[in-house]
N, C-alpha and C positions, 0 to 999 in steps of 0.2 A: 214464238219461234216457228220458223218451217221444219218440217220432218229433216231437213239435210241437216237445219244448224242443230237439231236435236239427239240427231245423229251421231256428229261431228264432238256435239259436248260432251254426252253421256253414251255413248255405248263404249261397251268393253270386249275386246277383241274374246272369243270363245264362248262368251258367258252373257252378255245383254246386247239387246238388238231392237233394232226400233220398225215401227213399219204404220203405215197410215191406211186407211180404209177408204172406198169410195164418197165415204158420209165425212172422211174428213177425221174421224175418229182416230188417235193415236194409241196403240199398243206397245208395253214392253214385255215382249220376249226375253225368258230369264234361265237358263243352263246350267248348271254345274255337276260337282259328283254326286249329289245328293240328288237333286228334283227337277224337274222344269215346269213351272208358271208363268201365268200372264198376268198383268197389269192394265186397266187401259185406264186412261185419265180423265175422259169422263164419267163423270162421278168418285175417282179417285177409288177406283171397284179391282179389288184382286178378282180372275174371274176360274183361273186356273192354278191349280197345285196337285203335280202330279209328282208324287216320291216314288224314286224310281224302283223301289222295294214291294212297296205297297199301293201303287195304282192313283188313281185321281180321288183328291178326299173332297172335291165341293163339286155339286151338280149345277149345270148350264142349261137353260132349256132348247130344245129343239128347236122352237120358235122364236128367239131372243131377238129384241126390234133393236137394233142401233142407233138411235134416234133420238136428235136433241128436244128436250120437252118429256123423254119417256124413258121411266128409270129402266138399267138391265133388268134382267129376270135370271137371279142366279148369282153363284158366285158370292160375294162380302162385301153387300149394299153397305155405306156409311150414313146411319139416320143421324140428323144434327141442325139444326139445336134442338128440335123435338124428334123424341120419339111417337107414333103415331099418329092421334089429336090431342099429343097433353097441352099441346099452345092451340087455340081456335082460329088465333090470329097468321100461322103460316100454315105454310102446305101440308101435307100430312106426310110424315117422316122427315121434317124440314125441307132443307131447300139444297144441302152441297149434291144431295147422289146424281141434280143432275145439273150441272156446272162441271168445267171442264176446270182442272186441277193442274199447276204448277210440277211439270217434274223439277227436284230442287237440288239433288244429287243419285249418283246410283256408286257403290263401291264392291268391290272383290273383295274380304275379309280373309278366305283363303280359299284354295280348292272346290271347298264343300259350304259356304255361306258367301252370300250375295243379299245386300242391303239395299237398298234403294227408300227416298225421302219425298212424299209427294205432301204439297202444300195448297191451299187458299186462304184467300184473305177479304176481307170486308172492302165493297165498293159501293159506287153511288146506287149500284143496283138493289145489293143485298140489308145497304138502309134505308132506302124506299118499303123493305119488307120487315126487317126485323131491324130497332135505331143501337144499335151496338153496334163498334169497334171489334175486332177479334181479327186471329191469327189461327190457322188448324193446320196441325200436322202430325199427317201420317208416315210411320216410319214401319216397315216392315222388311224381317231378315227370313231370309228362304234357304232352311238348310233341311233335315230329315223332318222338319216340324217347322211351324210359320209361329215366327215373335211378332209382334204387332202393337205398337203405341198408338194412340190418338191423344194428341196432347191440343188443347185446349188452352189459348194465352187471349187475358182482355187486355186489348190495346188501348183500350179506352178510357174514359173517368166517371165512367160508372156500371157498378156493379151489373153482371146480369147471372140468370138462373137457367140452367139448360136440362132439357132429357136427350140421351142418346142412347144407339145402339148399334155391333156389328151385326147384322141381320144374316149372317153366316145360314146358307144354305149347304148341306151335306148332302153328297150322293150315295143313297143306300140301295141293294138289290130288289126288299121288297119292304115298302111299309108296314108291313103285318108283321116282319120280323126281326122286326129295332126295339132294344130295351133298353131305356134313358135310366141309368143309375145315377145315386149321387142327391136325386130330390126328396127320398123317403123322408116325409114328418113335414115338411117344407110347406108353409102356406103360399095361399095362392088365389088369385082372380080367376074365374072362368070367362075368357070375355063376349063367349060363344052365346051364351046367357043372358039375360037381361036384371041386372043385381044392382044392388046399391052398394056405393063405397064401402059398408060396413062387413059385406056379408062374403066371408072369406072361407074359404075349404082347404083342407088339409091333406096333403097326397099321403097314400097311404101304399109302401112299397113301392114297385120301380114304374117309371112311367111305362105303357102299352099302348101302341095309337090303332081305333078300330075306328076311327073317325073324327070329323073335323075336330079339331082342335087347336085354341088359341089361349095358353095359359100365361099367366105371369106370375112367376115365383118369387117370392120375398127373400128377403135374409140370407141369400144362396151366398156362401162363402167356400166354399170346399171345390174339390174339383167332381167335374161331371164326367160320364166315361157313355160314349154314343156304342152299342154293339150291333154291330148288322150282323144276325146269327147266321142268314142264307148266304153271307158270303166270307164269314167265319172273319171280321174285320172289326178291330173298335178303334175308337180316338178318343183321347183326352182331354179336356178342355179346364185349364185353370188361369183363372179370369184377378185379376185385381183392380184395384178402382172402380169397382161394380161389383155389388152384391144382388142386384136383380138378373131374372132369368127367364129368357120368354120362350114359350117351344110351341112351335106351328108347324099344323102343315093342311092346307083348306080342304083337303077330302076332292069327291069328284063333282060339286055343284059349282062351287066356285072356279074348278080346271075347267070348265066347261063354258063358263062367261069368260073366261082369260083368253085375248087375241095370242097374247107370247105363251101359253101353256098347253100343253098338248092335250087330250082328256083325259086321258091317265097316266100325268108327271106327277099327281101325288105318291102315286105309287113305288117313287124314284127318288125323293129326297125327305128329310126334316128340316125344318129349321131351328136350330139351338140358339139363342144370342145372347150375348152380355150386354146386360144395359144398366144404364140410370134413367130408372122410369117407375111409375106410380107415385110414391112416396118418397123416390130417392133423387132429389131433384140438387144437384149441385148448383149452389152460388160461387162465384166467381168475382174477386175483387179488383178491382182497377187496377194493370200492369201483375195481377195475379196468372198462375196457370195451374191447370187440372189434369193428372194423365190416367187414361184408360187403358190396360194391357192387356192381353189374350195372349196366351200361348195353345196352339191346336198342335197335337201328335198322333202319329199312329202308336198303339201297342202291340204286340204279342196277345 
């Protein structure tokens, strides 16, 4: 559809609005009494949520390239069907975050919640890459806190096995003063390291980031609580359909090789994400589906 007919389908007078980029990129702009976010459709990437209480909770980088071929930098990448190289055979974080996504509905729920449904689906393209059938949709309601489904439907007749993950970057004041509660005891992969499957560590008290870091948490069932002390802010994070837990954030050598990263944006976000990855590898049966939830909040 052109930006007019998408326009014309989906925007909602006060509250959603549509608007298209030089690159062709489509955005939805989203309003109400609670928050205003953005959406754009490629890659099916929330990129903003700003509650109008408590300020913008995901960070964007300065440098962000809009560009087909090149995931955002920022924002709630969607990894699928693998998360990073748990398949060797596709891309690394699969393949939707950079395909351009189906808006499939947007609705007014009331005043203060605004829904909106974005969708892909399996073409000649995507079984050239990966031979499964499949349906992805993402449903996400924006009111003082972001709900978020990924549901996962095989349209096909034969099973397949997927990792995923919301790649949720957060914008914090200062790295050095974020304390990830919520993983005490909680084992984990350093992937920073160079380990064998077996060799697994045990966080002990709350996470502190002094440096790169790339962990993967096992068995995380509970909710996690992000505190940014320097700007007196936390958020909540309770996750279902995923009990894996990845938290990144590359330090200053990797912000430094990044074209889209400033050289000191680690100093400005984490990344928290709910996944199914390492060991937590769902199968998926013929005309079956799998949903993955997130709810993010601010607290007190």
């Amino acid at each position: 559809m052109s930006i007019d007919q998408l326009t014309e389908k989906f925007s909602i007078e006060k509250y959603v609005s549509l608007r298209e980029d030089d690159n062709g990129f489509v955005f939805i702009d989203i309003e109400n009494e609670q928050c205003k976010a953005c959406v754009c459709l490629y890659g099916g990437q929330i990129i903003s949520f700003n509650n109008k209480s408590s300020g913008e909770m995901l960070f964007l980088s300065d440098k962000v390239i809009y560009k087909n071929g090149t995931p955002i930098r920022g924002g709630i990448p969607v990894c699928w069907p693998a998360f990073g190289a748990s398949n060797p055979e596709l891309p690394f974080h699969g393949f939707v975050r950079n395909r351009i996504w189906r808006l499939l509905e947007t609705q007014q729920l009331d005043t203060h919640t605004t829904e909106i449904k974005l969708g892909i689906s399996s073409n000649d393209e995507t079984l050239r890459i990966w031979p499964y059938a499949f349906k992805l949709t993402l449903t996400v309601r924006f009111s003082s806190s972001i709900n978020i489904e990924l549901e996962t439907e095989n349209t096909g007749d034969k099973s397949f096995e997927i990792t995923q993950a919301l790649h949720t970057y957060f914008k914090v004041g200062d790295i050095r003063q974020v304390v990830i509660s919520g993983l005490n005891g909680r084992e984990y992969v350093d992937t920073t390291e160079t380990v064998i499957e077996s060799q697994i560590k045990q966080q002990d008290g709350d996470v502190i980031i002094a440096g790169e870091v790339d962990s993967i948490y096992l068995d995380t069932t509970e909710p996690l609580t992000i505190q940014n002390v320097s700007e007196n802010r936390r958020v909540v994070i309770k996750a279902s359909g995923a009990s894996t837990t990845i938290v990144w954030n590359p330090w200053i050598d990797i912000c430094l090789e990044k074209d889209d990263l400033a050289d000191d944006a680690y100093m400005r976000f984490v990344c928290v994400e709910s996944a199914n990855a390492h060991k937590e590898r769902p199968v998926i049966s013929p005309q079956g589906k799998y949903q993955l939830h997130v709810e993010y909040s601010f607290i007190p």
